[in-house]
C-alpha positions as CSV (number, residue, x, y, z in Angstrom):
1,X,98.1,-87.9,6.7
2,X,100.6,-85.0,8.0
3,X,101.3,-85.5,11.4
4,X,103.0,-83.0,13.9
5,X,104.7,-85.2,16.4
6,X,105.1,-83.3,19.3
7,X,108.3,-84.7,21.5
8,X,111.4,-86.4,20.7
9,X,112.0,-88.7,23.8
10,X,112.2,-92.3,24.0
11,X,108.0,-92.6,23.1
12,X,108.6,-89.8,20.1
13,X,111.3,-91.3,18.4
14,X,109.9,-94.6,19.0
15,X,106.6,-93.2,16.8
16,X,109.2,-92.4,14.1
17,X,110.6,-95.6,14.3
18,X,107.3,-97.3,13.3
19,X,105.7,-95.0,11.6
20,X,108.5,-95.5,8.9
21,X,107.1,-98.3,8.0
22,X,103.9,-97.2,6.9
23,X,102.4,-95.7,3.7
24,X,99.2,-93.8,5.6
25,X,102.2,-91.2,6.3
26,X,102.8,-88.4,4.2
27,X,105.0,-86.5,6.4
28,X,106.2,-86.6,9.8
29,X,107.1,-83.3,11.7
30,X,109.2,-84.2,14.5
31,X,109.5,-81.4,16.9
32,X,111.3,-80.9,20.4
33,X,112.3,-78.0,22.4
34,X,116.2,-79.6,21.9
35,X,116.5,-79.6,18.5
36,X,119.3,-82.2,18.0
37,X,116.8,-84.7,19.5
38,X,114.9,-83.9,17.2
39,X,117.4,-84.2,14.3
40,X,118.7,-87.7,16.0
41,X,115.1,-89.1,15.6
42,X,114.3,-87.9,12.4
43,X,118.0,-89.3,11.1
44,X,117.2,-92.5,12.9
45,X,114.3,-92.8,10.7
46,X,116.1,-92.3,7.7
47,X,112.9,-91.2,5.8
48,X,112.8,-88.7,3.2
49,X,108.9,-87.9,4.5
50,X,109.9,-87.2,7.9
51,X,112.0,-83.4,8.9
52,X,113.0,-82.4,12.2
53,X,111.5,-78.8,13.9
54,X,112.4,-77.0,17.2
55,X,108.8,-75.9,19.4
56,X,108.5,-75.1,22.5
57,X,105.2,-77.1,23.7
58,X,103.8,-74.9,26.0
59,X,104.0,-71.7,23.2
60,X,100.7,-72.3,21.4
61,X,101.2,-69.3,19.0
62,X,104.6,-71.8,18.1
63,X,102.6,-75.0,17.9
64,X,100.3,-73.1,15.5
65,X,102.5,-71.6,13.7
66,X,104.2,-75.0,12.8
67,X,100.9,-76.8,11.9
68,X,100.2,-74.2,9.8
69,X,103.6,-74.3,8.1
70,X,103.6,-78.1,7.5
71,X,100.0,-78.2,6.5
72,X,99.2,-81.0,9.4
73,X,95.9,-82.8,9.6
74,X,97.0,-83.8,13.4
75,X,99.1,-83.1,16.1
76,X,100.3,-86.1,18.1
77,X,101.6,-85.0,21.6
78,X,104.2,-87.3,22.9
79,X,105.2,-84.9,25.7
80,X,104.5,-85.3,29.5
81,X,101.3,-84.1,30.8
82,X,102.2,-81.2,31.9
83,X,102.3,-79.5,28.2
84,X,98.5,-81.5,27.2
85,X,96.4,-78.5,27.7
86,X,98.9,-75.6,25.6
87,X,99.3,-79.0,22.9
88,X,95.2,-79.8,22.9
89,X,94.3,-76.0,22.6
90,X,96.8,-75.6,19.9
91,X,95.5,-78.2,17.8
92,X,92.2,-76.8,18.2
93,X,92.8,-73.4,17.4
94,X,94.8,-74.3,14.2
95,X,92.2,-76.4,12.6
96,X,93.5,-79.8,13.1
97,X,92.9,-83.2,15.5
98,X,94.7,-84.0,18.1
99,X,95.8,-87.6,19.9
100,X,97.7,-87.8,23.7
101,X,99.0,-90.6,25.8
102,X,98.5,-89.4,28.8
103,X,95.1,-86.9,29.7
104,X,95.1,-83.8,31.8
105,X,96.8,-83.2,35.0
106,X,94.0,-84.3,38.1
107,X,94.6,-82.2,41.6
108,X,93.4,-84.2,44.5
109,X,90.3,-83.3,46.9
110,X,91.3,-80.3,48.9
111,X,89.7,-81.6,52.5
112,X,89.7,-85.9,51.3
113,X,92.0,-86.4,49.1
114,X,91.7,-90.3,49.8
115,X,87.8,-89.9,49.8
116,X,86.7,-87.8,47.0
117,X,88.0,-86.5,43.6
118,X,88.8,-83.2,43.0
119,X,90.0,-82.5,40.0
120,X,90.1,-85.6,37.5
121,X,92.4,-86.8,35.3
122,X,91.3,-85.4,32.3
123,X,88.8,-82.8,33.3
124,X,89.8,-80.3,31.7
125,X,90.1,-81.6,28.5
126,X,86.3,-83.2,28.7
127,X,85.4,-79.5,28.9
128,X,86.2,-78.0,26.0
129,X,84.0,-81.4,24.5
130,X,81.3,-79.3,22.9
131,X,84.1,-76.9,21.1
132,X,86.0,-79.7,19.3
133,X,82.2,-80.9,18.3
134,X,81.7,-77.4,16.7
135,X,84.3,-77.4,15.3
136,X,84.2,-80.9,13.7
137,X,87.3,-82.4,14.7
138,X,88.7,-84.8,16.4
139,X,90.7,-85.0,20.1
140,X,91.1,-88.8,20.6
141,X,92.8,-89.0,23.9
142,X,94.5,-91.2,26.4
143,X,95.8,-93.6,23.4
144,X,99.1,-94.8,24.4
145,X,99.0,-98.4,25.7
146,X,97.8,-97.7,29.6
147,X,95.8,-95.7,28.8
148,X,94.7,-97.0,25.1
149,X,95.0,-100.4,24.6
150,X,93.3,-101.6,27.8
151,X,90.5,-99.0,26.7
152,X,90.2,-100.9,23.4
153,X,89.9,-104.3,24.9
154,X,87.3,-102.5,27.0
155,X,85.0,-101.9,24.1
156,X,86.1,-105.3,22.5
157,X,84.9,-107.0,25.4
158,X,82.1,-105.5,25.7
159,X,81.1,-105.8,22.4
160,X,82.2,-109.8,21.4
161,X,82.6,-111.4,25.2
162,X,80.1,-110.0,27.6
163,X,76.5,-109.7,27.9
164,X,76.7,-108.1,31.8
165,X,80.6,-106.6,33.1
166,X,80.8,-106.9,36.8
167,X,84.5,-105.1,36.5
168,X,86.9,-103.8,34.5
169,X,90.4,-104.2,36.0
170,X,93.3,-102.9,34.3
171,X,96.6,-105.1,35.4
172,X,100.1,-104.1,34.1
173,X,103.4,-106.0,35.3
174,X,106.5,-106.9,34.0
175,X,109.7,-109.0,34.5
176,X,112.0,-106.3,32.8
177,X,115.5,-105.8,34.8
178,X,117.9,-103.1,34.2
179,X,121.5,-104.0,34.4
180,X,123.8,-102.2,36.8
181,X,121.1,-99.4,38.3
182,X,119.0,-100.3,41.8
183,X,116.7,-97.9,40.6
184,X,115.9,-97.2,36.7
185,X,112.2,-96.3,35.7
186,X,111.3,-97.8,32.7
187,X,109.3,-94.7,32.1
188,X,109.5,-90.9,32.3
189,X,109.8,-90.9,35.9
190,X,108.0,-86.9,35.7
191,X,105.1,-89.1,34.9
192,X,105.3,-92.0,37.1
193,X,105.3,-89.7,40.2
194,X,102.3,-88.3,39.5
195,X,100.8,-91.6,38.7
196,X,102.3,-93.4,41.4
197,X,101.4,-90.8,44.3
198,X,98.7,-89.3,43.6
199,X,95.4,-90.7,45.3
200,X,94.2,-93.7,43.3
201,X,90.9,-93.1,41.6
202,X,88.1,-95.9,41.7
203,X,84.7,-96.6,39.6
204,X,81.8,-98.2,41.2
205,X,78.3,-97.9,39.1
206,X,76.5,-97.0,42.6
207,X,79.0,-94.9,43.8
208,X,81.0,-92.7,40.7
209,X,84.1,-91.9,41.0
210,X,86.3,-91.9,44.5
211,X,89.7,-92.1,45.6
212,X,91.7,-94.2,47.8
213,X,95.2,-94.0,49.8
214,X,98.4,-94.5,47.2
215,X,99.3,-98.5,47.0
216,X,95.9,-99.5,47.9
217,X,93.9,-102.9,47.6
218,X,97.8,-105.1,46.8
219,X,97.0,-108.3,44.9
220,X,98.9,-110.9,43.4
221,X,98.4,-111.6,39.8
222,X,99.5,-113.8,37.5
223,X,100.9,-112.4,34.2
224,X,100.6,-114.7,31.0
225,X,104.2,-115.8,28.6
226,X,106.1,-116.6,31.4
227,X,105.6,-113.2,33.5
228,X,104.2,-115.5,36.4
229,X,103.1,-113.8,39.3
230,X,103.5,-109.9,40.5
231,X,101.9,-108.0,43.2
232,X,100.0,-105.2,41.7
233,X,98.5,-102.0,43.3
234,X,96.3,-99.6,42.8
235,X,97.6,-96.3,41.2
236,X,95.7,-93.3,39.4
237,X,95.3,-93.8,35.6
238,X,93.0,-92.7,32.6
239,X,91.6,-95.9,32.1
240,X,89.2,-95.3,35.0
241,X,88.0,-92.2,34.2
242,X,87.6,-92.8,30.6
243,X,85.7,-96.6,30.5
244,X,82.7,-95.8,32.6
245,X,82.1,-93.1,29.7
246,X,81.5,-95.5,27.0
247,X,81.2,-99.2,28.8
248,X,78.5,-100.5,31.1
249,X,80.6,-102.2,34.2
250,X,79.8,-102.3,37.9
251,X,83.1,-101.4,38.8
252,X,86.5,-99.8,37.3
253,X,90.0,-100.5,38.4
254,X,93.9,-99.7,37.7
255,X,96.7,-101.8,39.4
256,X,100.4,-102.0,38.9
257,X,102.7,-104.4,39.3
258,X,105.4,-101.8,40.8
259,X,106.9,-104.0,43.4
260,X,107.8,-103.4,47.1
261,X,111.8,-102.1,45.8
262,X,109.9,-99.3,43.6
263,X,107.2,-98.6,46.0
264,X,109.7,-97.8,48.5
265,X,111.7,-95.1,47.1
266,X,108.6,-93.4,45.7
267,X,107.3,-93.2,49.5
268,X,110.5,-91.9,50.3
269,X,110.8,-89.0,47.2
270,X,107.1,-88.3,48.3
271,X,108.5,-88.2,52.2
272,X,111.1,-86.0,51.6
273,X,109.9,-83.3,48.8
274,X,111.4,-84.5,46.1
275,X,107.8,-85.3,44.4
276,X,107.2,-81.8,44.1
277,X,107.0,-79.5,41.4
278,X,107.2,-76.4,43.0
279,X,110.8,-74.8,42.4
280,X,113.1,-74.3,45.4
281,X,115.9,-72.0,45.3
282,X,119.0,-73.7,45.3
283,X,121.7,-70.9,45.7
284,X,121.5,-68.5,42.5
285,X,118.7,-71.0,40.4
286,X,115.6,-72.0,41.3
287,X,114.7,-75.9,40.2
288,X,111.5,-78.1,40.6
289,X,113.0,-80.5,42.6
290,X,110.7,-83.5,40.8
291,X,112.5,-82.1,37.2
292,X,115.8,-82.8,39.6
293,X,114.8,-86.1,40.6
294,X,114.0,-86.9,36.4
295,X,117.5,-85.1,35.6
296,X,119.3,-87.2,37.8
297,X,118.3,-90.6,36.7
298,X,119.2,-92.0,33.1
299,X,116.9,-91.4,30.4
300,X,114.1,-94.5,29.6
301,X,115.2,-94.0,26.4
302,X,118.8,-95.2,26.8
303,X,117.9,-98.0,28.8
304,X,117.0,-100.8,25.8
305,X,120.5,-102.3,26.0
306,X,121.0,-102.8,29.7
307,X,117.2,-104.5,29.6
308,X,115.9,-108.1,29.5
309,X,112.5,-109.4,30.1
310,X,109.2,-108.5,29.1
311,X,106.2,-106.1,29.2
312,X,102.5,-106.9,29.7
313,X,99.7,-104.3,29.4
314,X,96.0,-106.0,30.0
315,X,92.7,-105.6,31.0
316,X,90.6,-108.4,33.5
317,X,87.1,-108.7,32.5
318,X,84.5,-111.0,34.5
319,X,81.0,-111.1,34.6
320,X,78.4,-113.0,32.4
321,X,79.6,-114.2,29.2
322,X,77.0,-113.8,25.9
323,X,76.4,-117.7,26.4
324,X,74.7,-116.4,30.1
325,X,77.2,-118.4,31.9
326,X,80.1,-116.5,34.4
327,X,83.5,-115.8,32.7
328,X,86.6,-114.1,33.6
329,X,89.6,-113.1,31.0
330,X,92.1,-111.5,30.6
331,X,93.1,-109.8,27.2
332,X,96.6,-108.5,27.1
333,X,99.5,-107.6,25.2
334,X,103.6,-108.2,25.7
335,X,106.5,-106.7,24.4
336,X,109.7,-108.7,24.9
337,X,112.4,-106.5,25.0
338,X,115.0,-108.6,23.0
339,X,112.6,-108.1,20.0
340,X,111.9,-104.4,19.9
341,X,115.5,-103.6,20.5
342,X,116.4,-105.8,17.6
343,X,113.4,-105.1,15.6
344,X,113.1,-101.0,16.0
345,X,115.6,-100.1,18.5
346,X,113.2,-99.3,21.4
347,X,113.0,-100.8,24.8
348,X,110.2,-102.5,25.2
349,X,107.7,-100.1,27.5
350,X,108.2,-96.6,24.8
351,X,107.8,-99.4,22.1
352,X,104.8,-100.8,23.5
353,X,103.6,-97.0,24.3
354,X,103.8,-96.2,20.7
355,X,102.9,-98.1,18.6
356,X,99.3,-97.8,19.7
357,X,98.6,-93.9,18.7
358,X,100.5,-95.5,15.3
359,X,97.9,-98.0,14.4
360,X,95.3,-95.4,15.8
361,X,96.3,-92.7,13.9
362,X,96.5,-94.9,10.4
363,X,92.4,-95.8,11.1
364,X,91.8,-92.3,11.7
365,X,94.0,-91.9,8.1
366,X,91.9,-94.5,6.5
367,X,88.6,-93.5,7.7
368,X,88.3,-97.0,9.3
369,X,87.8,-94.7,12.7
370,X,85.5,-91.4,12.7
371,X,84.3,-89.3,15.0
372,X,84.6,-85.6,16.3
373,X,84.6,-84.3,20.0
374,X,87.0,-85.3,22.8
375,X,86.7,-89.2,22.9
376,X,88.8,-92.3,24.4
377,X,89.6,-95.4,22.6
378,X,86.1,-96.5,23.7
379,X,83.7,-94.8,21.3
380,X,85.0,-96.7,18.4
381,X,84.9,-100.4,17.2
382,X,87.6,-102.2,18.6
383,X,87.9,-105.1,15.9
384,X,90.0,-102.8,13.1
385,X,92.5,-101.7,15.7
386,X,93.0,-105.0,17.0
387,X,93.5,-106.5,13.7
388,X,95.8,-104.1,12.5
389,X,98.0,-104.0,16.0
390,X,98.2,-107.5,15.1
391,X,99.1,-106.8,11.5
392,X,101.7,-104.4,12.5
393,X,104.0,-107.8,14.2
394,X,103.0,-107.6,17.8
395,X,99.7,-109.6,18.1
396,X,97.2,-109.7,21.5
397,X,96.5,-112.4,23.6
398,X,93.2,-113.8,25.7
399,X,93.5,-115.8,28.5
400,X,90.2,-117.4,29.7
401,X,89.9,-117.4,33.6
402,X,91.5,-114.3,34.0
């Protein structure tokens, strides 16, 4: 397979990292609008299949061009999601699939934002569904870990554990500190704004798709390997827009184990502007000041060093069990950061990000996964990926009792 890998950040070179290790690959075109990222990730690597490209990703002409050049059967966009649409259409347009982490930008309800939908997450892209089935390829979307993994266990547990699905309830948390920052997003903190404050979105079978305030519905779960326990919230994510597509459920969640610290200065970037991402002039420049808020902080990226504990990424299923009898569980997946620092030089959350579109991309390689339209992780068989995640050295887990 030749793979466009669009973005050089700590989830790109992350991808390089483990895609290194695998024979599916036949070359690896890592591209970033800063072209000594790029070159770091590709030299990181140290793999003759891989080379480094500058693009810009919101040129689609550019993106083209480059698939074109390379001869790519797919472009992977590891970019935020402000660049999916340019990145999806690209792909498209050049004749090849495409796979994201993260879907299409949502705008909330004009009149109830923390009532009713407006534009979903991933609306857009569910639009153009009929052209990518035309055309006969592939966009596989939202398969990162959250959203990706949890969408897998979805369809495994529907599939091998359930007969009826009262809900599905995505529950992330961690125990990771960052030595000598107060404040340190694990994540590209572009991103986790617009998760984070934008109106939560909920599934109910009887009711579709509505939104509720920001940090909704708090509950305390417990998180398995030693975790313990972490008050999650609710915060707006793919999962919930993508599993009512493919699953049968009675209701569809997403909560976060942010805790009351993080909460806190998200509230206040939100109180004071600094969520936005409409530029303000600031003497001769003009800047978004949400791309000043990400340029301020250190990268994710840099952070694997200064970082101990753990990641968890999982999905809580309860209903009625195939036996007929009620069950909860809880299928998840950690990522201790002491190993993938020492293992592939990632911190744990970019590791655990992607190595998912990885294992994804490598069934899609060997024809173990098919398909052709814009789909989640749902719409295929969860077994092979879950086999060769494990396979890959960073097995899953399943709690009983949730």
């Amino acid at each position: 397979m030749r793979i466009l890998l669009v973005g050089a950040g700590g989830v790109g070179s992350a991808v390089a990292a483990i895609a290194a290790r695998r024979a599916f690959v036949e070359c690896l075109v890592v591209a970033d609008f800063d072209p000594a990222r790029a070159g770091k990730a590709v030299a990181a690597a140290g793999d003759a299949r891989f080379v480094a490209a500058r693009v810009d990703a919101s040129d689609e002409a550019a993106v083209r061009a480059l698939v074109a050049e390379h001869g790519c059967d797919v472009v992977l966009n590891a970019t935020d999601p402000r660049f999916v649409m340019p990145l999806f259409r690209a792909a498209l347009a050049a004749g090849a699939d495409y796979l994201d982490m993260a879907m299409s930008l949502s705008r909330p309800h004009p009149e109830r934002p923390y009532e009713e939908t407006g534009v979903k997450l991933g609306d857009e892209q569910f639009a153009h569904a009929a052209e990518w089935e035309a055309a006969g390829r592939l966009a596989l979307v939202g398969m990162g870990v959250e959203p990706g993994l949890s969408d897998v266990f979805a369809r495994y547990a529907a599939d091998h554990l359930f007969r009826e699905i009262d809900e599905l309830g995505v529950r992330d948390g961690a125990d990771l500190t960052v030595r000598g920052h107060a404040f340190a997003p694990s994540f590209n903190i572009w991103t986790t704004i617009e998760e984070c404050l934008n109106p939560p979105v909920v599934w109910e079978r009887d009711r579709g798709w509505f939104t509720t305030e920001p940090f909704s519905e708090p509950e305390v779960f417990d998180f398995p390997e030693g975790i313990g326990p972490v008050e999650c919230v609710n915060v707006e994510h793919e999962e919930v827009l993508l599993m009512p597509r493919w699953v049968d459920a009675r209701r569809v969640t997403f909560k976060y184990g942010l805790g009351s610290d993080f909460i806190g200065v998200l509230k206040v970037l939100h109180t004071v502007g600094l969520d936005s991402t409409t530029p303000v002039r600031v003497g001769d420049v003009e800047v978004a000041p949400r791309d000043l808020v990400a340029a301020a902080l250190p990268d994710p990226a840099s952070l694997g060093g200064l970082m101990t504990g753990r990641s968890c990424a999982g999905l809580w299923v309860s209903g009625t069990g195939t036996d007929g009898r009620p069950r909860q569980v809880y299928l998840y997946h950690v990522v201790d950061n002491a190993w993938s620092m020492a293992e592939y030089g990632s911190q744990a959350v970019v590791w655990q990000t992607a190595v998912n579109p990885v294992v994804a991309l490598e069934l899609l390689a060997t024809g173990r996964w098919r398909g052709s339209g814009v789909l989640g992780p749902e719409a295929f068989d969860a077994v092979p990926f879950l086999d060769l995640l494990t396979a890959y050295g960073s097995p899953w887990g399943l709690r009983e009792g949730g």
